[in-house]
mmCIF file of the N, C-alpha and C atoms, coordinates in Angstrom:
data_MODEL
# 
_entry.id   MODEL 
# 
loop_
_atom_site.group_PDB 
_atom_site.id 
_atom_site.type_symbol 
_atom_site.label_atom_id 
_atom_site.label_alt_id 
_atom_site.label_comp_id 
_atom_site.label_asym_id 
_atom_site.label_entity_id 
_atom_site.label_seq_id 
_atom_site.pdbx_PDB_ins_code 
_atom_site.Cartn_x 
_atom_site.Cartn_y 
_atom_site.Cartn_z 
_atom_site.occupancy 
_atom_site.B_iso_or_equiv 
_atom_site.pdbx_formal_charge 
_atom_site.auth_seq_id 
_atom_site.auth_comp_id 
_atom_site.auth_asym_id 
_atom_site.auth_atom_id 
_atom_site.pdbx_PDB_model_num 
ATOM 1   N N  . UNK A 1 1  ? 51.654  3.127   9.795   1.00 0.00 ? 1  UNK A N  1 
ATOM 2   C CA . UNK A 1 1  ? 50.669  3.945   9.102   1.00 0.00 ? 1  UNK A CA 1 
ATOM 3   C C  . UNK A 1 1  ? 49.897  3.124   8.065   1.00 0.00 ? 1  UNK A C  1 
ATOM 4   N N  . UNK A 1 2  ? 50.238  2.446   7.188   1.00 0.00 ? 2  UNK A N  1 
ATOM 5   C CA . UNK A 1 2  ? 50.171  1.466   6.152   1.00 0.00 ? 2  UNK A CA 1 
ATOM 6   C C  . UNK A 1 2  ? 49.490  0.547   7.022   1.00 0.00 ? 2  UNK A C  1 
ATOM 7   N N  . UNK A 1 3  ? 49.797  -0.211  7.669   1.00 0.00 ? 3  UNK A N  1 
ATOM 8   C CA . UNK A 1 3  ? 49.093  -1.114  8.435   1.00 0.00 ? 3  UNK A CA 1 
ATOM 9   C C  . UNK A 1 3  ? 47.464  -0.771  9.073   1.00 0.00 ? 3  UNK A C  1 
ATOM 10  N N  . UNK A 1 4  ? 47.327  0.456   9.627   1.00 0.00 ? 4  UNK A N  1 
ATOM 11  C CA . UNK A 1 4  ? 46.339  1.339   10.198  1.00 0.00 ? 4  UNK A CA 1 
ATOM 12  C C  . UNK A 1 4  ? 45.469  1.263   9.148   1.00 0.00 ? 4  UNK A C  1 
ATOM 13  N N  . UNK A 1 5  ? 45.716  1.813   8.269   1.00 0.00 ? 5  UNK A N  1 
ATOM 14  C CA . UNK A 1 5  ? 45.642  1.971   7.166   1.00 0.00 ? 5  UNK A CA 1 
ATOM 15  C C  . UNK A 1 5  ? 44.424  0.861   6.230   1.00 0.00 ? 5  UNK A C  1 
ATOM 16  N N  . UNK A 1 6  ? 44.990  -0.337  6.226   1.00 0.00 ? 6  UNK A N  1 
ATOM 17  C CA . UNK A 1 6  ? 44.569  -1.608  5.838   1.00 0.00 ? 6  UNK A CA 1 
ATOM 18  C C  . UNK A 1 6  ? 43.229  -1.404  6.999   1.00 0.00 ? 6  UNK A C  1 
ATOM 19  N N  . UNK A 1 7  ? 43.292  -1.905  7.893   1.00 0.00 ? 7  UNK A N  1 
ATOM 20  C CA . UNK A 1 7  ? 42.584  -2.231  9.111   1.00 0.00 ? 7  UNK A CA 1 
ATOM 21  C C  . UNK A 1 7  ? 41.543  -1.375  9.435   1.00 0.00 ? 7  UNK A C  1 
ATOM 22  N N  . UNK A 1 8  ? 41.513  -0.017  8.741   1.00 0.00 ? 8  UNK A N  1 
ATOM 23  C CA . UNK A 1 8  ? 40.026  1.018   8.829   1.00 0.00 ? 8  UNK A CA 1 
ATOM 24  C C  . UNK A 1 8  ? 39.379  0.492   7.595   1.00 0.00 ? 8  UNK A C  1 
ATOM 25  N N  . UNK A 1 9  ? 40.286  0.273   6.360   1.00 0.00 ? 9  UNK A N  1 
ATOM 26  C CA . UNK A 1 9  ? 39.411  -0.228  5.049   1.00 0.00 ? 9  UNK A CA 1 
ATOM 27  C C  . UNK A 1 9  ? 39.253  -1.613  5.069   1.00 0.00 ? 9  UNK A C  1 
ATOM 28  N N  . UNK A 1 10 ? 39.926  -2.492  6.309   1.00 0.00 ? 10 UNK A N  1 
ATOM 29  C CA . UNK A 1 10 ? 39.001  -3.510  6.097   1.00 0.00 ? 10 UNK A CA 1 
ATOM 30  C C  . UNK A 1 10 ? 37.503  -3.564  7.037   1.00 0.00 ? 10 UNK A C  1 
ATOM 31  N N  . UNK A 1 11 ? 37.286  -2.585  8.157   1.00 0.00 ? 11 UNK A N  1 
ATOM 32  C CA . UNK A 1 11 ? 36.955  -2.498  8.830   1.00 0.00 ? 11 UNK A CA 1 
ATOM 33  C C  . UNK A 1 11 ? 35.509  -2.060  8.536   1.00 0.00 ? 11 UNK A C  1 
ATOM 34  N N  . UNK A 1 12 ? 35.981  -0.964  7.248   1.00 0.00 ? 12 UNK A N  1 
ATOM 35  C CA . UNK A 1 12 ? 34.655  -0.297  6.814   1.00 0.00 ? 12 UNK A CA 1 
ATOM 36  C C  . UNK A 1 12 ? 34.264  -1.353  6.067   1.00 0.00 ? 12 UNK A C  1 
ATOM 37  N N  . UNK A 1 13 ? 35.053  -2.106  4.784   1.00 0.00 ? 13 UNK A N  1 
ATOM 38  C CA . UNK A 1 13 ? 34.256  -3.358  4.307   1.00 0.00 ? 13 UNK A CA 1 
ATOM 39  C C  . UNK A 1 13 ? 33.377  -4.147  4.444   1.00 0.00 ? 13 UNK A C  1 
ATOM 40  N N  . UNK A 1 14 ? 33.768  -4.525  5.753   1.00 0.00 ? 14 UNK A N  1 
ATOM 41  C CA . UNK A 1 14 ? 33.209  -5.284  7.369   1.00 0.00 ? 14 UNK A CA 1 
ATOM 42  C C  . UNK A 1 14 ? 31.821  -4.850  6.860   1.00 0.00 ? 14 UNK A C  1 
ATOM 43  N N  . UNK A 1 15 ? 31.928  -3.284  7.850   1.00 0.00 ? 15 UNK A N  1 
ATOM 44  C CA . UNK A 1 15 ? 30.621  -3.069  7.952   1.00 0.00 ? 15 UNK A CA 1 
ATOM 45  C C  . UNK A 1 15 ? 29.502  -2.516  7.492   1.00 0.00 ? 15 UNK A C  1 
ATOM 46  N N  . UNK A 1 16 ? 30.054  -2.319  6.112   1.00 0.00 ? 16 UNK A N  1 
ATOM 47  C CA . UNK A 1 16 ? 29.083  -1.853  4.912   1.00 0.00 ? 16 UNK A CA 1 
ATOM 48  C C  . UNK A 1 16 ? 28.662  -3.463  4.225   1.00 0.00 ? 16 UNK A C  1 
ATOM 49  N N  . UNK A 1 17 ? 29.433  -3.825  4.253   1.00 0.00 ? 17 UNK A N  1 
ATOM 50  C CA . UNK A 1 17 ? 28.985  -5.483  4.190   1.00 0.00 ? 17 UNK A CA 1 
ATOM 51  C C  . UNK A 1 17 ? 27.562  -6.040  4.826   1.00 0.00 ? 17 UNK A C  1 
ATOM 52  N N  . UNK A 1 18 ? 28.012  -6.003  5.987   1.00 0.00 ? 18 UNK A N  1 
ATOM 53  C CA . UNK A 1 18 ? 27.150  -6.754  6.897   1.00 0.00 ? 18 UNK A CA 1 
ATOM 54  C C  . UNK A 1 18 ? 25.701  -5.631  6.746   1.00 0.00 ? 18 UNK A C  1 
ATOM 55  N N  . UNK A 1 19 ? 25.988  -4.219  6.754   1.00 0.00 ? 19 UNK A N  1 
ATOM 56  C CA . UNK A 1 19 ? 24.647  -3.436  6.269   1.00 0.00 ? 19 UNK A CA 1 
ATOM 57  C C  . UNK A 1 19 ? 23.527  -3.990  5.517   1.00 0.00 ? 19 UNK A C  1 
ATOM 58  N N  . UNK A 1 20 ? 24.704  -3.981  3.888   1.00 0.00 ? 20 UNK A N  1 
ATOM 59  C CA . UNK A 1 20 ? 24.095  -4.254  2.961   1.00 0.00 ? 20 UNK A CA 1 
ATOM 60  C C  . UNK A 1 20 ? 23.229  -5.307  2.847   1.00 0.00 ? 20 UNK A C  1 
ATOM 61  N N  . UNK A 1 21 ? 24.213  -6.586  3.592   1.00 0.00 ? 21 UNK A N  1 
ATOM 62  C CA . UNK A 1 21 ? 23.294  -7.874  3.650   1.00 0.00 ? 21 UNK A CA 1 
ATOM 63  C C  . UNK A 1 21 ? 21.878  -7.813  4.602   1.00 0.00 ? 21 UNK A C  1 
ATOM 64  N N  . UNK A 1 22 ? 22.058  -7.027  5.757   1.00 0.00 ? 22 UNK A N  1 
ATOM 65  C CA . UNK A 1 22 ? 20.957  -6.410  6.535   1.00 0.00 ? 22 UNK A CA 1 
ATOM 66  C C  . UNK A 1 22 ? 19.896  -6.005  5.909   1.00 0.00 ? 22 UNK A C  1 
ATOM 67  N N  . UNK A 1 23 ? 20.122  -4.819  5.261   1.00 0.00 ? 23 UNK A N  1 
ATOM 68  C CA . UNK A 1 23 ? 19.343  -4.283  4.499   1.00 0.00 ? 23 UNK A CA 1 
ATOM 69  C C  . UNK A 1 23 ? 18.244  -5.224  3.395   1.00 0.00 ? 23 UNK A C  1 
ATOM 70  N N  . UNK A 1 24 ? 18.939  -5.869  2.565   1.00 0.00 ? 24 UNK A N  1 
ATOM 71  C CA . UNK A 1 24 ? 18.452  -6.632  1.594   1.00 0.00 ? 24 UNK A CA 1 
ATOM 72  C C  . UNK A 1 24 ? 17.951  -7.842  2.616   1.00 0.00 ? 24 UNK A C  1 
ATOM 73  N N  . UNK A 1 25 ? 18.128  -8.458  3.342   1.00 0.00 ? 25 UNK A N  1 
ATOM 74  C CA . UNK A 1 25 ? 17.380  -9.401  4.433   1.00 0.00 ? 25 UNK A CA 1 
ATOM 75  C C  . UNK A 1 25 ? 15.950  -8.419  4.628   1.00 0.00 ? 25 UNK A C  1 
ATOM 76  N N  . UNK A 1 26 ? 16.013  -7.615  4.949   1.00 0.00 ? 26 UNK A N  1 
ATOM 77  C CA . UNK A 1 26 ? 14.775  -6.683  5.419   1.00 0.00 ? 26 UNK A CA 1 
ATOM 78  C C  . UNK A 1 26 ? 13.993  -6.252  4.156   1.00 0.00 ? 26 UNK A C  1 
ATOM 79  N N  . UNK A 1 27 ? 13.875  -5.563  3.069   1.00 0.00 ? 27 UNK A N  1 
ATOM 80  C CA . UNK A 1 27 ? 13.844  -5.408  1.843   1.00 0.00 ? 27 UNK A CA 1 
ATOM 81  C C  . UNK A 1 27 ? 13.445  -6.794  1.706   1.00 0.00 ? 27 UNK A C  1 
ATOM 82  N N  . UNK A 1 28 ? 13.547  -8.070  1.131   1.00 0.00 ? 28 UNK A N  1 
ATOM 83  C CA . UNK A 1 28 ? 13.262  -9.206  0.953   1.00 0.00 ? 28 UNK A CA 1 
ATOM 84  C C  . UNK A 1 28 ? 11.983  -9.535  1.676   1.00 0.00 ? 28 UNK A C  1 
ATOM 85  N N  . UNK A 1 29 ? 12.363  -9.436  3.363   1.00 0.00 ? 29 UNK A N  1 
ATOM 86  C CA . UNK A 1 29 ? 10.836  -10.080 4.192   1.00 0.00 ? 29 UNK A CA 1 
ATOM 87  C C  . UNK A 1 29 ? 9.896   -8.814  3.819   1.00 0.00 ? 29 UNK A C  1 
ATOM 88  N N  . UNK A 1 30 ? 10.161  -7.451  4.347   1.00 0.00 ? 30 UNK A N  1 
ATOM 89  C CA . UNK A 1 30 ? 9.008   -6.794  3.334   1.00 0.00 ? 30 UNK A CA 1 
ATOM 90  C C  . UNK A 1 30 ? 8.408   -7.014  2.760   1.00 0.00 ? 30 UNK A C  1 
ATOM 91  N N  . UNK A 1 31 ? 9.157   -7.509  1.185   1.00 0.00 ? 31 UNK A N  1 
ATOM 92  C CA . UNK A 1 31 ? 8.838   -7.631  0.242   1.00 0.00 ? 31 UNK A CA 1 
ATOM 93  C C  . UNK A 1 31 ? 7.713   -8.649  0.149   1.00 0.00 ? 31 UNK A C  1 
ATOM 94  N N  . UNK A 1 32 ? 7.422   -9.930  0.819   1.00 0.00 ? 32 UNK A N  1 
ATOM 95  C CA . UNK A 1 32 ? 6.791   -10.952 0.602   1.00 0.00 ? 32 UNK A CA 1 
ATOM 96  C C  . UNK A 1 32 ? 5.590   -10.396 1.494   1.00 0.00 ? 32 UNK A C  1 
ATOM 97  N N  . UNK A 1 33 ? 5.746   -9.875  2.587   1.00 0.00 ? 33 UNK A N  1 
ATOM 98  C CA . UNK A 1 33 ? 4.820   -9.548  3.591   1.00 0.00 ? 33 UNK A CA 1 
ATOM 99  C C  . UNK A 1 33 ? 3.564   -8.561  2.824   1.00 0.00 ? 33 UNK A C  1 
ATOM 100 N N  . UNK A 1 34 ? 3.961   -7.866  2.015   1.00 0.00 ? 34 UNK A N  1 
ATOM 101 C CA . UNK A 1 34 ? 3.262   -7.118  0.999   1.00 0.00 ? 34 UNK A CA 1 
ATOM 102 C C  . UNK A 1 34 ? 2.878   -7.769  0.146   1.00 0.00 ? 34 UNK A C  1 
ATOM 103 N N  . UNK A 1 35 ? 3.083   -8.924  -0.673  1.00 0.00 ? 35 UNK A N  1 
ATOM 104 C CA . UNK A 1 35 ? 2.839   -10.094 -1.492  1.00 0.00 ? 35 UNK A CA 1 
ATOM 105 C C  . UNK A 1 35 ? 1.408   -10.320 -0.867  1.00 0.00 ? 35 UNK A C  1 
ATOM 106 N N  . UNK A 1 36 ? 1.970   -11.317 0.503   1.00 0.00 ? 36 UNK A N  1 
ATOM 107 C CA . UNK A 1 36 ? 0.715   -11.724 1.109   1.00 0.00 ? 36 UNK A CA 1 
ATOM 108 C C  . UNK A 1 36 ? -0.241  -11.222 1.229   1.00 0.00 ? 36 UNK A C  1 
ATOM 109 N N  . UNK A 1 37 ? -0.334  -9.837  1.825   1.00 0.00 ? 37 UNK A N  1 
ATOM 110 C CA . UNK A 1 37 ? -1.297  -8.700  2.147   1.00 0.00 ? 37 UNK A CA 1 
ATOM 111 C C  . UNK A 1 37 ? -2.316  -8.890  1.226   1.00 0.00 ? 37 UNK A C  1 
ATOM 112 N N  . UNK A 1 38 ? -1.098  -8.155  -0.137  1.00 0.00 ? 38 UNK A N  1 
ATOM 113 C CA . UNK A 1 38 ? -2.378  -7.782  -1.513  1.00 0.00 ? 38 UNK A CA 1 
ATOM 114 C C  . UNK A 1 38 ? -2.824  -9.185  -1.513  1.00 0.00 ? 38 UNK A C  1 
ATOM 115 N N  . UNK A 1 39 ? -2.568  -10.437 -1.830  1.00 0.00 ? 39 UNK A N  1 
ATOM 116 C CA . UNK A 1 39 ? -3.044  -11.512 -1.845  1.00 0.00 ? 39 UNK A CA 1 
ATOM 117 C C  . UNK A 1 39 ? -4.171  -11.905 -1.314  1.00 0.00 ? 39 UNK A C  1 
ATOM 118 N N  . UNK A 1 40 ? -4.131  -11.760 0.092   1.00 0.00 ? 40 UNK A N  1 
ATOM 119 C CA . UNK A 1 40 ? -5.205  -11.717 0.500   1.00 0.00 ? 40 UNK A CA 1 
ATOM 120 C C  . UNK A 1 40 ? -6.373  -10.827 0.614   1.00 0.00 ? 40 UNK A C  1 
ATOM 121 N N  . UNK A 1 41 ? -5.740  -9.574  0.837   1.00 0.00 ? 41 UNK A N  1 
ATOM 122 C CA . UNK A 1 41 ? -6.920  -8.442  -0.086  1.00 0.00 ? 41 UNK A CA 1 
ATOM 123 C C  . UNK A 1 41 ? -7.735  -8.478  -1.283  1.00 0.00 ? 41 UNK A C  1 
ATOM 124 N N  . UNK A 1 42 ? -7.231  -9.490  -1.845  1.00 0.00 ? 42 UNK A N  1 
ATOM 125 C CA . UNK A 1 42 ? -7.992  -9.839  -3.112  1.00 0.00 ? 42 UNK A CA 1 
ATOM 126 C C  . UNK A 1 42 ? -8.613  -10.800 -2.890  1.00 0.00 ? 42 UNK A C  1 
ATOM 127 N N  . UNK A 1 43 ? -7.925  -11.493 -2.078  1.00 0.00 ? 43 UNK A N  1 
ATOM 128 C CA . UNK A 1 43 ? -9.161  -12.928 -1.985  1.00 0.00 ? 43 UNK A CA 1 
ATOM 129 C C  . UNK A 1 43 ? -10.392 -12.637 -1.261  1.00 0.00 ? 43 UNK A C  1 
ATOM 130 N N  . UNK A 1 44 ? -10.130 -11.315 -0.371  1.00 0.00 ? 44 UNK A N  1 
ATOM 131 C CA . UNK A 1 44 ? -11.323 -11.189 0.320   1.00 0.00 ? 44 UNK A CA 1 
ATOM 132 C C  . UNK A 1 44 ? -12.449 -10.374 0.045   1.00 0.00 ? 44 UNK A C  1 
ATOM 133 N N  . UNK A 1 45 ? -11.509 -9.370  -1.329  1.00 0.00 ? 45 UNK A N  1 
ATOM 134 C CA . UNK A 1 45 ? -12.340 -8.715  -2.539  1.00 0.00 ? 45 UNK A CA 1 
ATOM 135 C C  . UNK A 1 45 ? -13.040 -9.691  -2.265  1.00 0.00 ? 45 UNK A C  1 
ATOM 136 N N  . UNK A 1 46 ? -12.827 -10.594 -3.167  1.00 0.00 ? 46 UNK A N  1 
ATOM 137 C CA . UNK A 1 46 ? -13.472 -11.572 -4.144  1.00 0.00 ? 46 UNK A CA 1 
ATOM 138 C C  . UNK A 1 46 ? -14.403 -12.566 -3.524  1.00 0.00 ? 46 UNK A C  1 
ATOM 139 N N  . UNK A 1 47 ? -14.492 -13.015 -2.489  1.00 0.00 ? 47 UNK A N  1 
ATOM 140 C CA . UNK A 1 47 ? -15.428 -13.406 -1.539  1.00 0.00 ? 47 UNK A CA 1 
ATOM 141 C C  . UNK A 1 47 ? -16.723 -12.496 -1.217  1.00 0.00 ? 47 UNK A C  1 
ATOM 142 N N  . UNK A 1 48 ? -16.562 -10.933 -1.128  1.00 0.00 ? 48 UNK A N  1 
ATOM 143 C CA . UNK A 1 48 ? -17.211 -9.763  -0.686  1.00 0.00 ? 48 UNK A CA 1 
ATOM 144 C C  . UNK A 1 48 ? -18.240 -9.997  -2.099  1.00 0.00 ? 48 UNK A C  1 
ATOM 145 N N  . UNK A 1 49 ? -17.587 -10.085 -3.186  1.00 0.00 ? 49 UNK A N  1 
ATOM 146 C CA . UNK A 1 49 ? -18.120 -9.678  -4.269  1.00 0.00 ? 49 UNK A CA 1 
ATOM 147 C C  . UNK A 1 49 ? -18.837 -10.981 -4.464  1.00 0.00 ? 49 UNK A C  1 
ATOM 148 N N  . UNK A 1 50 ? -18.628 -12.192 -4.159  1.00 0.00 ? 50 UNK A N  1 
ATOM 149 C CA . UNK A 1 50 ? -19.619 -13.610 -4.583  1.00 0.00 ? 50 UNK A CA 1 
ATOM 150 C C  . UNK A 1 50 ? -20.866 -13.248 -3.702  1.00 0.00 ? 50 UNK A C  1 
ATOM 151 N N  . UNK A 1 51 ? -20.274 -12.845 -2.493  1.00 0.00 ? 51 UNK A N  1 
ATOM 152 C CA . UNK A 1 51 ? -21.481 -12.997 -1.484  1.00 0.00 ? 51 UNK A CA 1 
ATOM 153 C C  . UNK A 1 51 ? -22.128 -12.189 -2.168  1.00 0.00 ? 51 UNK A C  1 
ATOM 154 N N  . UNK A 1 52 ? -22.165 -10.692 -2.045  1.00 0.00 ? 52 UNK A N  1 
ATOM 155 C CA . UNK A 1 52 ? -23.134 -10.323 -2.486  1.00 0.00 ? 52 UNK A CA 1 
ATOM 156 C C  . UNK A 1 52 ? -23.957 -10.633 -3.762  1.00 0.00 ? 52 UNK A C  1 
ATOM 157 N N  . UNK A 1 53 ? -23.249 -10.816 -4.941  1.00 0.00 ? 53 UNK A N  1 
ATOM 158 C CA . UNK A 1 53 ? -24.034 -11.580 -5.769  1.00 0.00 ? 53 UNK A CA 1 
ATOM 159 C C  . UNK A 1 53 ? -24.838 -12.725 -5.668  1.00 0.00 ? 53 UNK A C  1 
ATOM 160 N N  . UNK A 1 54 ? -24.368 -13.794 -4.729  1.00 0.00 ? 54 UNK A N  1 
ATOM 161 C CA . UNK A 1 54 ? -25.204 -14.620 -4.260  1.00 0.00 ? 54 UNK A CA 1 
ATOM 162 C C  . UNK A 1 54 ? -26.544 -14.084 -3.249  1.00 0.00 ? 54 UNK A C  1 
ATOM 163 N N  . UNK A 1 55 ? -26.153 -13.171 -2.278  1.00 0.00 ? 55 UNK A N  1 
ATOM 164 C CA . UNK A 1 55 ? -27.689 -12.519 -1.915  1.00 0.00 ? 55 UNK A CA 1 
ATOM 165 C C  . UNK A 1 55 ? -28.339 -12.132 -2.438  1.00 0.00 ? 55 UNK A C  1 
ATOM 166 N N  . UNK A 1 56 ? -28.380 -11.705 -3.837  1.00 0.00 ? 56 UNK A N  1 
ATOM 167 C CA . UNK A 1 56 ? -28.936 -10.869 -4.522  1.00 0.00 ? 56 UNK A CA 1 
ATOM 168 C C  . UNK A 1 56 ? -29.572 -11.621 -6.015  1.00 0.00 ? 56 UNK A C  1 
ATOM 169 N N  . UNK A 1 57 ? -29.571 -12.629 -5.484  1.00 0.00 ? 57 UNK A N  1 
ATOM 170 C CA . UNK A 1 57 ? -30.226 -13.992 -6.570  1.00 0.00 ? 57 UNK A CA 1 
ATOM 171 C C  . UNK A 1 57 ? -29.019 -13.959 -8.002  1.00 0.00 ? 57 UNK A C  1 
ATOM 172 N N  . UNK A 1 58 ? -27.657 -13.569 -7.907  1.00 0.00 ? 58 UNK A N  1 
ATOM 173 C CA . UNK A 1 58 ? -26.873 -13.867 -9.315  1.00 0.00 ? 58 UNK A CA 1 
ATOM 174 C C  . UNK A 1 58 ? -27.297 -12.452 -10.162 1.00 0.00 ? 58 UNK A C  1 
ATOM 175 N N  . UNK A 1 59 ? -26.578 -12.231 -11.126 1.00 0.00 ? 59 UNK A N  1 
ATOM 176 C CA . UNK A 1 59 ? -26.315 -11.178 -11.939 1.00 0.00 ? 59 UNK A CA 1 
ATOM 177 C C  . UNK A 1 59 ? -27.313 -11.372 -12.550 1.00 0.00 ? 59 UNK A C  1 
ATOM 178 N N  . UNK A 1 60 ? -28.757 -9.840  -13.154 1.00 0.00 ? 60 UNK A N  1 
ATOM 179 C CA . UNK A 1 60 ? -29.401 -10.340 -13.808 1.00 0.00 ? 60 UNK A CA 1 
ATOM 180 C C  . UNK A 1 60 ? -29.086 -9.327  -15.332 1.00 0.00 ? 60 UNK A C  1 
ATOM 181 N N  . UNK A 1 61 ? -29.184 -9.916  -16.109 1.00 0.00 ? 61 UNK A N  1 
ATOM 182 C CA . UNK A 1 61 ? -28.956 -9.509  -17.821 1.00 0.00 ? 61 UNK A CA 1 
ATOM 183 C C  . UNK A 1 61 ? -30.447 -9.921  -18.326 1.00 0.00 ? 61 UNK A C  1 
ATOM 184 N N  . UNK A 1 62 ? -30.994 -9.108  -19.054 1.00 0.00 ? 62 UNK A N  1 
ATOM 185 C CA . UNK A 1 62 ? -31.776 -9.159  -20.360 1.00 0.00 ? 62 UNK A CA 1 
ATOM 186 C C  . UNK A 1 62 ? -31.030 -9.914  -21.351 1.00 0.00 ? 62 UNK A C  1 
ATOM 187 N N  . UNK A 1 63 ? -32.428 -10.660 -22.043 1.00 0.00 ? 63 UNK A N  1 
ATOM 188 C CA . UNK A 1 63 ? -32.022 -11.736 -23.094 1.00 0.00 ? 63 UNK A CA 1 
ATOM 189 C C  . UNK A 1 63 ? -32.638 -10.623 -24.261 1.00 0.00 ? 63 UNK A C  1 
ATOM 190 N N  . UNK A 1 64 ? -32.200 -9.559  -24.901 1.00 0.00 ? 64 UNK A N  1 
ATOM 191 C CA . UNK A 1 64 ? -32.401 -9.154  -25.729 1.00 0.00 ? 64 UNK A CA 1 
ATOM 192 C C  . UNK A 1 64 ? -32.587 -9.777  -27.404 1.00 0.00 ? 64 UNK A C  1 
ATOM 193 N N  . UNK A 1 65 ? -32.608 -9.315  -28.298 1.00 0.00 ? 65 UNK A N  1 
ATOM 194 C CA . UNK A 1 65 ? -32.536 -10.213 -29.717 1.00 0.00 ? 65 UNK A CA 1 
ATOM 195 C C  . UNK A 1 65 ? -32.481 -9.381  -30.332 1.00 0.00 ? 65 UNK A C  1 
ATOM 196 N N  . UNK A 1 66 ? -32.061 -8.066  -29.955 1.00 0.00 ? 66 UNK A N  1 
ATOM 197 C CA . UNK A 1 66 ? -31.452 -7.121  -30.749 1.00 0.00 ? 66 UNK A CA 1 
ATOM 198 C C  . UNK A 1 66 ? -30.718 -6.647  -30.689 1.00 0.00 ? 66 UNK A C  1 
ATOM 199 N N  . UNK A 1 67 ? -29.907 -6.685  -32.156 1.00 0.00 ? 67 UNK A N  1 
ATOM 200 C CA . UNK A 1 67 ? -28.177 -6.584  -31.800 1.00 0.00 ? 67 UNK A CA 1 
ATOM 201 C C  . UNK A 1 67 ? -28.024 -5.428  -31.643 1.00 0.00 ? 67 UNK A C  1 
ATOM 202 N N  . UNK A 1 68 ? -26.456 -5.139  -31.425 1.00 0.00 ? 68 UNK A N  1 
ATOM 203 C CA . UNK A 1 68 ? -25.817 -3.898  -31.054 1.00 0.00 ? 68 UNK A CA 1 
ATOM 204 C C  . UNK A 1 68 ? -25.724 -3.491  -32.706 1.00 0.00 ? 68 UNK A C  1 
ATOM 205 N N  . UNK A 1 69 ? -25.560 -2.247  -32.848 1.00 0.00 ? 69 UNK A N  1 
ATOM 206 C CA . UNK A 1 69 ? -24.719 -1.428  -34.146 1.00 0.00 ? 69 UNK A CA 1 
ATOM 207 C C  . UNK A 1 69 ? -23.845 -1.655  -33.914 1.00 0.00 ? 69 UNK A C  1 
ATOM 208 N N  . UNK A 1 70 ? -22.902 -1.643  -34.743 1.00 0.00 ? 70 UNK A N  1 
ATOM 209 C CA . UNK A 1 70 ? -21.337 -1.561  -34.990 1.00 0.00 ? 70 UNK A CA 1 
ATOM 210 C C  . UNK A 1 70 ? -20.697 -2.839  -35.411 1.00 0.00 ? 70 UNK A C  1 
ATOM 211 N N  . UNK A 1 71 ? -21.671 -3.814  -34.682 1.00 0.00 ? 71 UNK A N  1 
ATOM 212 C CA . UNK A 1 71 ? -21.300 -5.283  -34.404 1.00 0.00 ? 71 UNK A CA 1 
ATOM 213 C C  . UNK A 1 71 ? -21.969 -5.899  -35.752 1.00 0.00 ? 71 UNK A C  1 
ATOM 214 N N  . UNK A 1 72 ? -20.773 -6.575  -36.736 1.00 0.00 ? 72 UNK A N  1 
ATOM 215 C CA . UNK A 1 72 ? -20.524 -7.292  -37.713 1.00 0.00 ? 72 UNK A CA 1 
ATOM 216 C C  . UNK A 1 72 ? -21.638 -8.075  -37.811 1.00 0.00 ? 72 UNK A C  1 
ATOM 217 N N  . UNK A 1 73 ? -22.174 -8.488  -38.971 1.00 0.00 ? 73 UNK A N  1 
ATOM 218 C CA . UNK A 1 73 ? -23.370 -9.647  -39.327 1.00 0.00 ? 73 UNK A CA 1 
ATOM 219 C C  . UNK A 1 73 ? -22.820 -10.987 -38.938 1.00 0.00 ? 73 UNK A C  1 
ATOM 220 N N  . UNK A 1 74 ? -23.377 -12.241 -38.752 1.00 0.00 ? 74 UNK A N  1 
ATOM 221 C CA . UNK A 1 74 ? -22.568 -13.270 -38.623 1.00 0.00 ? 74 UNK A CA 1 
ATOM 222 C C  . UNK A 1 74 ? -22.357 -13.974 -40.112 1.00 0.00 ? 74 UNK A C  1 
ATOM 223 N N  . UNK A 1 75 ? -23.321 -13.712 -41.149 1.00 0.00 ? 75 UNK A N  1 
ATOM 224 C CA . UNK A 1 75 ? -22.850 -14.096 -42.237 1.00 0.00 ? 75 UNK A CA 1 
ATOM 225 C C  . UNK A 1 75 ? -21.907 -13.243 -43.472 1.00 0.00 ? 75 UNK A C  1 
ATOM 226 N N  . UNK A 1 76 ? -21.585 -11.977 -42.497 1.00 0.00 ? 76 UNK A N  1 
ATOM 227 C CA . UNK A 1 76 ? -20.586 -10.946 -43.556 1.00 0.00 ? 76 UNK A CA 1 
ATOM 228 C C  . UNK A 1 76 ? -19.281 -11.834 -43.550 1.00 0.00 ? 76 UNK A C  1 
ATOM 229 N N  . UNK A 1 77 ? -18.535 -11.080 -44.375 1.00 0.00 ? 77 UNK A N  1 
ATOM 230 C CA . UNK A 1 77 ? -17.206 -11.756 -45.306 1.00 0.00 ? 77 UNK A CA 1 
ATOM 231 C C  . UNK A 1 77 ? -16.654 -10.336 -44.751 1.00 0.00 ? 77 UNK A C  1 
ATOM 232 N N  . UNK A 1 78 ? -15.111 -10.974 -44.533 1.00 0.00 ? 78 UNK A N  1 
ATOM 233 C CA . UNK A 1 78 ? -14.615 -10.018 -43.833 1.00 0.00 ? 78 UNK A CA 1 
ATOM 234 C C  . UNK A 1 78 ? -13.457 -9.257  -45.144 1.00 0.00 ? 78 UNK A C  1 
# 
């Protein structure tokens, strides 16, 4: 009985063992495979977004010379 005994609880050890390590093997490659993805989803953002700025002759901004409110003098004392 005792013997039986041993041999189902080493048995289940076994194979909650070998699960676990399963599991976390899988969980792990996931894990990087999703890494890559977003990775490259961003790089291809970011390509999407040059190009078009480059078709579109570069970002254009006004050279204004009048400041914002709120925004500090450059010769105030703080």
């Amino acid at each position: 009985m005792r013997k039986t005994l041993f041999c189902l609880i080493g048995f289940w050890i076994a194979v909650t063992s070998l699960s676990f390590f399963y599991s976390f093997r899988s969980i792990k490659l996931n894990h990087e495979k999703l890494i890559l993805q977003t990775a490259r989803s961003l790089f291809d953002a970011m390509v999407i977004i040059r190009k078009w700025n480059s078709l579109h002759n570069g970002v254009y901004v006004l050279n204004r010379m009048i400041s914002v409110p709120g925004l500090a003098e450059k010769n105030s004392l703080l």
